[in-house]
N, C-alpha and C positions, 0 to 999 in steps of 0.2 A: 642440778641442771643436766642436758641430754650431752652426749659425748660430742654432737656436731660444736655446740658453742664452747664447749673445755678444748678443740680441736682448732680451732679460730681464734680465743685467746691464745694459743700457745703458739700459734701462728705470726700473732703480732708481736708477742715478746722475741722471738725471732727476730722477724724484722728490724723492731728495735736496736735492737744487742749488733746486730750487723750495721745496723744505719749510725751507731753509735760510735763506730770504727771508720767509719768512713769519714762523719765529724771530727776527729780527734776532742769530743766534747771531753774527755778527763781531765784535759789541761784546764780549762775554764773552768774546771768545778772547785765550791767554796765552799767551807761547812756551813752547817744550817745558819749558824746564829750569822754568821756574815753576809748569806745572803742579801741585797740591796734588791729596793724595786726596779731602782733603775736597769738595773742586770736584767731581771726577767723583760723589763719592756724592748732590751736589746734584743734580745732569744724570740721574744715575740715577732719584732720585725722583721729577722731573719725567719722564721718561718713563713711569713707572710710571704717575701722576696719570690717563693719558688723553688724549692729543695727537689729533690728528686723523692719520691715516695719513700725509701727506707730511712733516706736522711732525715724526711720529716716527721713521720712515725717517733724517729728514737730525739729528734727537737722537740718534739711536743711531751713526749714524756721526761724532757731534761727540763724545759720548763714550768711541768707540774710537780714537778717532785722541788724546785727552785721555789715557787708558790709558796708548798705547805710549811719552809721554812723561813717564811717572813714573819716578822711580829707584827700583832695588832696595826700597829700606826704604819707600816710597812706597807700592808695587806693594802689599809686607805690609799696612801700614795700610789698604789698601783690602779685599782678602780679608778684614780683621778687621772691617771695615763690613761686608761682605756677610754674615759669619757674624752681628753682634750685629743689624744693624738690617734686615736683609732677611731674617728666618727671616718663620715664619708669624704672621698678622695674630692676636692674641690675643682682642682682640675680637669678634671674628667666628668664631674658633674657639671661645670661650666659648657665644656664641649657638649655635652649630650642635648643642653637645653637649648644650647644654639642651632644645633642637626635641625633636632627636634621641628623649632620655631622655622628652621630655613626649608625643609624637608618631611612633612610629618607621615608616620607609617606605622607601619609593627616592629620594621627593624628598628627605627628610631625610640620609640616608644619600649621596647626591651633594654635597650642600652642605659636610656633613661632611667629605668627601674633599676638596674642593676649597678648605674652611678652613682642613686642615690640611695644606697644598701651602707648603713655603717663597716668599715672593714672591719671592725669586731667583731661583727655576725659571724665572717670567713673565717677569722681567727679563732674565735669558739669552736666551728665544726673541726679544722685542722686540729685541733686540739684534741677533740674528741675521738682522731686517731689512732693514741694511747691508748696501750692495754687499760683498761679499766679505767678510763677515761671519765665513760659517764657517771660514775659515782665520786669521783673527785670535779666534776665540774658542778653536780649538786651540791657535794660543800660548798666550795670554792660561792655556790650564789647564797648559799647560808652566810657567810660571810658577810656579803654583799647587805643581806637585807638586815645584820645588825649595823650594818654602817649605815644605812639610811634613815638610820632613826636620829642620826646626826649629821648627815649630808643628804640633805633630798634634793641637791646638786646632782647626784650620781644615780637617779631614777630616769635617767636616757640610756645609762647601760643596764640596770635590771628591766628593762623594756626588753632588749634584746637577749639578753639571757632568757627572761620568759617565754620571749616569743619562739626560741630554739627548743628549748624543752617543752613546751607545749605539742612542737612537731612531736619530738623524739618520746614523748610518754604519752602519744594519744590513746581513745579506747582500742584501736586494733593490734595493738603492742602488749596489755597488758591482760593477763592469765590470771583468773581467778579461781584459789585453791581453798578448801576450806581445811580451817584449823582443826587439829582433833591430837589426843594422846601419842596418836603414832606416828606426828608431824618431828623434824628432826629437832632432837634437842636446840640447837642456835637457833633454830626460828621461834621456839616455844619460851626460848631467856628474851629475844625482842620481842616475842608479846609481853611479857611485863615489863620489863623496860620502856614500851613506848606506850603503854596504856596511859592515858590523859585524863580521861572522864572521873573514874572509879576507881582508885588503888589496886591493884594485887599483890593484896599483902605473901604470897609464899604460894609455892608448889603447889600447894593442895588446893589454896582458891582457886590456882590456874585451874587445874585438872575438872572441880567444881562445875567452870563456866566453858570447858571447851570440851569435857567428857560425861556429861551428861545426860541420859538422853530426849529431853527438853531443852536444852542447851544449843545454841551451834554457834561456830566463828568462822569468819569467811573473812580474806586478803586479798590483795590485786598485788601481784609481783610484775616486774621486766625482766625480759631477758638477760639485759646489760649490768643490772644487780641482781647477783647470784643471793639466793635467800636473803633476800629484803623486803621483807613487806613496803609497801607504800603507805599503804591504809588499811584498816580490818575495822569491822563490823562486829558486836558481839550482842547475838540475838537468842532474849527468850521466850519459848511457844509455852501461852496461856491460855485459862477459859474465857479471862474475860479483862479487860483493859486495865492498866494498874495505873494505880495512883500513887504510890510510893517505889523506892528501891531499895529500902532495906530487905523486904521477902524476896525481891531478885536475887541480889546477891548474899542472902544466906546461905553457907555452906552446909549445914546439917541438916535443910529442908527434904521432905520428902519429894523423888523425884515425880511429878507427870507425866502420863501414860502419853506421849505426842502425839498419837491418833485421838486423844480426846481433846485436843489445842483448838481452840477460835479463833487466836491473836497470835501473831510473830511481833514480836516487841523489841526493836533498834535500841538495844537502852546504852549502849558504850559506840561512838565510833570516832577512832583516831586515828591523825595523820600520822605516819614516820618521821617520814622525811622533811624537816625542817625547809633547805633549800628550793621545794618544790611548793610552798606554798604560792598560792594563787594560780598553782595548775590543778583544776576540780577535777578529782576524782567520783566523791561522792554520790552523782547523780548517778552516775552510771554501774559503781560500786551496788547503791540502794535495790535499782531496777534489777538489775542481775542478780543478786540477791533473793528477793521474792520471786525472781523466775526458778531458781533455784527450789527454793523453802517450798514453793506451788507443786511443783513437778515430783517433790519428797511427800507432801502432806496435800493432796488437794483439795481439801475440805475446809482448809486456813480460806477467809475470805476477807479478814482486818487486821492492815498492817498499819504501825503507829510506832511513834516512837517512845519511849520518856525520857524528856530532853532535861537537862541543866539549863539554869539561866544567869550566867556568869556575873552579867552587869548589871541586875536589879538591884544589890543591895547598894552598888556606888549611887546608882539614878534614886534612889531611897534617899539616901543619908542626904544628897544635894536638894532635892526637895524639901527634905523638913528643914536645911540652914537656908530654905529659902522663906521669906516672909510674906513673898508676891507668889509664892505656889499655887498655879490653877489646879494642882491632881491633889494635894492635902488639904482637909480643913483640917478646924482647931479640932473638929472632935476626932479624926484621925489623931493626930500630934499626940493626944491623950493617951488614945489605947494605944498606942506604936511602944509607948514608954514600958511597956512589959516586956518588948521586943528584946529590950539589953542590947546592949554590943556583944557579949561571948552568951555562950550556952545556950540550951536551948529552956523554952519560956516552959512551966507547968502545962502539963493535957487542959486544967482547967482557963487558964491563961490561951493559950494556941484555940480552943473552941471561940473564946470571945473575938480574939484577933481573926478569925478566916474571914469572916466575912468584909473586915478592912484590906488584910491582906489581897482578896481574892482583886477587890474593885480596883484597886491601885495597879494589881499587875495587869488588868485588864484593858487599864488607860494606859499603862507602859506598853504594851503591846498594839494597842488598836490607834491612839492617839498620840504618843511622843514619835518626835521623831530626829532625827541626827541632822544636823545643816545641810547636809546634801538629800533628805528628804526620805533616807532612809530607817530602816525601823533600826532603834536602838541594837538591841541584843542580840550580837555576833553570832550566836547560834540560831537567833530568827532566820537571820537573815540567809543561813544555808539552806534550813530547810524548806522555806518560804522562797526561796529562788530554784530550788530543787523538783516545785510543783506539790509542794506537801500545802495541806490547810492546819492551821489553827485550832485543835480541837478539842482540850480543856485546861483547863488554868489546878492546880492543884497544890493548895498551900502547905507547905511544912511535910511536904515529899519527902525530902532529904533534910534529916538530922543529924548527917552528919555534921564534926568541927567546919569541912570547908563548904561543906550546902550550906551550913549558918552563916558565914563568912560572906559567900561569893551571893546569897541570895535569897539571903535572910528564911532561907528550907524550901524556897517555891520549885517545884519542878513542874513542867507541861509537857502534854501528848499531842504531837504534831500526825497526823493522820494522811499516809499515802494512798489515794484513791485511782487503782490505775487508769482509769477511764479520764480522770478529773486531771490527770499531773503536766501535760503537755500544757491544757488548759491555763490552768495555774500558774505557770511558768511565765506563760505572755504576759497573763495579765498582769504580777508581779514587777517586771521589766520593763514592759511599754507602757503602763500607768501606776506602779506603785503600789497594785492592787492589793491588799492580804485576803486572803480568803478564810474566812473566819466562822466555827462552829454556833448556831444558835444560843446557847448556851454562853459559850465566853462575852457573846456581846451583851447578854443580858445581864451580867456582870458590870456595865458599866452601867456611872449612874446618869439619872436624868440630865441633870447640866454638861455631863462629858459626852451624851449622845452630839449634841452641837457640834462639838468640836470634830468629830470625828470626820478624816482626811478620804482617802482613797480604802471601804473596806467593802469584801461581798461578803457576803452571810452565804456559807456552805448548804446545798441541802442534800438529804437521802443518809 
């Protein structure tokens, strides 16, 4: 990072360290394992009160550093504070709606908003007046979102966490750098470390997928996290659309001349940061990306992904224990049975199977759908809300253990049409739309064309 923001941190570790004297906070302090929630939610209030700036600087960082030393059930009780005793001040919301009602205006109507502001909101930002702040209050909501998997009581304070860091990580904040050999070694061990899609197995695969010159890898960082990726893209230029990823990510492949590429191919993109999930990167990641890839190669005119499809094999398995299955018949059930539960099926076997294969994923994709009316599979659903269309279904893509596992080998090419992606997006959002290649709809069979919900058929 540039010498102004290493000059601004060290600025507020200052502060800190001064404001920390002025607290006599040493006395107060407990070792980790002793810390109590109750204790932080004291230090929270006391920030809240009104400290003077240096005092509160070196409060907010006494009680993050209090935080990281609570255990599990700790960490809960404290969320459970922030939900009961840090929502909004009553009092002063009661008054504002009286004003309001008695007096109505702009003044009235601000006060009003700002009465009905959780004081956690305040308290997160004061917080985030600590050195390094923002990358402890991203744990800190990682945290959070494993606890809601068993309190969705405490989904009124990841609202408000969301909603702050959504400010604080929007697109004009983040810097997109792309990855290559002579990126710094710690940012090149968190690429393998946070790669999700695709393993990388060692150094060399790295070097493979990000030193290549067919290869490219692109990340969105903040300022406020010093070499952090957020998110990276790992994108390969081809002649012509892939149906599989094992020739992607072979490492002893001959490399491609890039001026003779057709296709930039998405085939890896992962989030970092845990705590910041449900703040999208992605879209904006994608676009920039191909503005990027365009301005390097501009002869590339098809960009596509090859996606994984995580949850086909669960929605598989529940369909055949189902008896009332509309997407399986018996003569499905039949051939499915070469499918196995481990390994992958004989070449001879996989030929008979695609054509069952394909129809199934066609109806997962075009016709199931989730109770709230959206499309099953969690990576549909990014890139189909991203303004991408639906644009082939490709059975037994991925051989690997976990492609077998997670989806029974299916992978698909989602196709970003920049003309079409705005498009897309609405129609996705405001009616559910998918927008769907010729081809994958023909894919489904006669009796599933009925059924089929909210889809357009792609053209060009």
């Amino acid at each position: 990072m540039d010498s102004g923001t290493s000059f601004f941190g060290d600025l507020l570790g200052t502060i800190a360290e001064r404001g920390r004297a002025l607290l006599d906070l040493g006395r107060e302090r407990r070792p980790a394992g002793a810390v109590r929630a109750a204790h932080v939610a004291e230090l929270c209030e006391r920030l809240l009160s009104g400290q003077g700036e240096a005092s509160g600087v070196a409060l907010a960082q006494e009680i993050l550093v209090a935080y990281r030393g609570l255990k599990t059930g700790e960490r809960v009780a404290f969320f459970e504070t922030l939900a009961v005793a840090f929502g909004p001040d009553s009092l002063r919301l009661d008054r504002a709606i009286a004003a309001h009602a008695a007096s109505p205006g702009a003044r009235t109507v601000a006060e009003l908003h700002a009465a009905s502001e959780p004081r956690r909101q305040e308290l997160i930002r004061r917080l985030n007046l600590a050195p390094g702040a923002t990358g402890l209050l991203v744990a800190m909501r990682a945290d959070l979102l494993d606890s809601l998997t068993r309190r969705p009581d405490l989904a009124e304070v990841d609202r408000d966490f969301t909603h702050l860091l959504a400010s604080w990580f929007n697109r004009g904040f983040l810097v997109l750098r792309r990855i290559d050999w002579s990126t710094p070694a710690n940012v090149l061990e968190k690429i393998i470390r946070y790669e999700a899609v695709h393993e990388i197995s060692d150094w060399n695969d790295l070097r493979a997928r990000v030193d290549s010159p067919d290869r490219r890898c692109y990340a969105f960082f903040h300022p406020a996290l010093v070499d952090e990726p957020l998110i990276f893209v790992e994108v390969a230029l081809t002649r012509e659309v892939p149906d599989a990823i094992a020739p992607i990510l072979e490492t002893k492949r001959t490399p491609l001349d890039p001026k003779t590429a057709k296709v930039a191919v998405f085939y890896s993109i992962s989030n970092c940061q845990k705590g910041l999930g449900g703040v999208s990167f992605g879209n904006f990641l994608i676009k920039q990306v191909v503005e990027e890839i365009s301005r390097e190669f501009p002869a590339l005119r098809t960009f596509v992904t090859l996606s994984p499809v995580p949850g086909f094999r669960a929605w598989l398995d529940g369909e055949l224990a189902n008896s009332a299955s509309l997407a399986v018949t018996a003569e499905d059930r039949a051939a499915l049975e070469a499918l196995g539960r481990t390994g992958v099926p004989e070449e001879g076997a996989r030929a008979a199977l695609r054509p069952v294969v394909e129809a199934l994923a066609a109806y997962y994709f075009l016709v199931a759908r989730s109770p709230k009316g959206k499309p099953l599979d969690p990576v549909a659903r990014f890139h189909l809300g991203n303004g991408a269309r639906l644009e082939r279904i490709n059975a037994f893509g991925d051989l690997s253990p976990r492609g077998m596992k997670q989806a029974a080998g299916l992978m698909v090419n989602y196709r970003y049409v920049l003309e079409d992606i705005e498009k897309n997006h609405e129609a996705f959002f405001d009616r559910g739309t998918i927008v769907a290649a010729p081809q994958v709809r023909k894919m489904l069979r006669a009796d599933s064309q009925q059924k089929l919900p909210a889809v357009r058929e792609a053209t060009g």
